[in-house]
C-alpha positions in Angstrom: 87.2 183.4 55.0 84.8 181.8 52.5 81.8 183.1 50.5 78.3 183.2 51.1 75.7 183.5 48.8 72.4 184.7 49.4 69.3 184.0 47.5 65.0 184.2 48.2 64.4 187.8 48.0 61.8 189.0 46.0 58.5 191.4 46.1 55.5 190.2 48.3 52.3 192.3 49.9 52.4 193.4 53.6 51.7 190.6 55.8 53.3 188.3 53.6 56.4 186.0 54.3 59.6 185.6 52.7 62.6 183.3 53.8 65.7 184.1 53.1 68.9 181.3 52.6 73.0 182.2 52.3 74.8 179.8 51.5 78.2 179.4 52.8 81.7 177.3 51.4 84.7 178.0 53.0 83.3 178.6 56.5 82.9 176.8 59.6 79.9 177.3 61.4 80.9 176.4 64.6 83.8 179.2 64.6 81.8 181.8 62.9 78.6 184.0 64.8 76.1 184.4 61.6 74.2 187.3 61.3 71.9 188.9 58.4 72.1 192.7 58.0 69.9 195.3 55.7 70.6 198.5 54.1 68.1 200.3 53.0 68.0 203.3 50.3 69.7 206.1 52.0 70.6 204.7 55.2 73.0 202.7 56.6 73.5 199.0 56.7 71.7 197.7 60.2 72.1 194.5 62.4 68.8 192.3 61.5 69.4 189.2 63.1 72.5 187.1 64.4 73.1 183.7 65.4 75.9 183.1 67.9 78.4 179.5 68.2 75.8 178.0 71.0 72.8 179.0 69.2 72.2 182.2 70.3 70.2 184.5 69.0 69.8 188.1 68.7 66.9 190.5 66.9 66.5 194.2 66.2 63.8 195.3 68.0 62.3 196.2 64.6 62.2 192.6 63.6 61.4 190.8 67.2 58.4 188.6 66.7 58.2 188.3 62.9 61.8 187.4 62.1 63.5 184.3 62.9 67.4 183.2 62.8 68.6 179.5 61.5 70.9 177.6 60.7 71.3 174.3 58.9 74.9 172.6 59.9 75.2 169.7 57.2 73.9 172.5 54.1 76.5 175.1 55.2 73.1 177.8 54.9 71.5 180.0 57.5 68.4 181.4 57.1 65.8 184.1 57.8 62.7 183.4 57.7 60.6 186.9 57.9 56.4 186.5 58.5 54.3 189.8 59.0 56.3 191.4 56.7 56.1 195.5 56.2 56.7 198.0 53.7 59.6 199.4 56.0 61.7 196.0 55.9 62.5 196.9 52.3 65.7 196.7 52.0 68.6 194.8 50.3 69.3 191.8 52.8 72.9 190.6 53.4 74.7 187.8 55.1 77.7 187.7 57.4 79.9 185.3 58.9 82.5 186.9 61.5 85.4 184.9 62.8 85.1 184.8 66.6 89.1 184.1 67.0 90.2 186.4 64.3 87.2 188.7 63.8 87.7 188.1 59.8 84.2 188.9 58.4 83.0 187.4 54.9 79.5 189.2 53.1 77.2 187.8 50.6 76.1 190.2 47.6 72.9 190.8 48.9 69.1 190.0 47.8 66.7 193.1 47.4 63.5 192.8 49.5 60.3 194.9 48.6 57.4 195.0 50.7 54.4 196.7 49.1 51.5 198.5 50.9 
């Protein structure tokens, strides 16, 4: 597998919006599902948001309504574009690609996320 490198994190105010881009070289789209994952302090690293092959996708119920899955084919970048945003998404934000033949998963290095109150 390739790499993937995340980047738009940052601090914003509850109710604010953040989107978030990886960046990916080295991996095909159309053979990877794509999914963005958060760990925050003290707990363990949590399905977000995933985007399957056909287009598919797939929310933690946390997240449903405010977050939204993309992809951009000819930029090799999905992205997560979070609105309504809350002190509990704080998190460091990470990007996966998993291989749906060989199950091979590639991670990004993560980009911290602070909502404030």
């Amino acid at each position: 597998q390739g790499q993937l490198v995340e980047s738009g994190g940052g601090l914003v105010q509850a109710g604010g919006s953040l989107r978030l881009s990886c960046a990916a070289s080295g991996i095909t789209f159309s053979i990877n599902v794509l999914g963005w994952y958060r760990q925050a302090p003290e707990k363990e690293r949590a399905l977000v948001a995933s985007l399957s092959v056909s287009g598919r996708t797939n929310y933690a119920d946390s997240v449903k309504g405010r977050f939204t899955v993309s992809r951009d084919n000819a930029k090799n970048t999905v992205y997560l574009q979070m609105d309504n945003l809350k002190p509990e998404d704080t998190a460091v934000y990470y990007c996966n690609a998993r291989h749906i033949l060989t199950g091979v998963e590639s991670w990004g290095q993560g980009t911290q996320v602070t909502v404030s109150s």
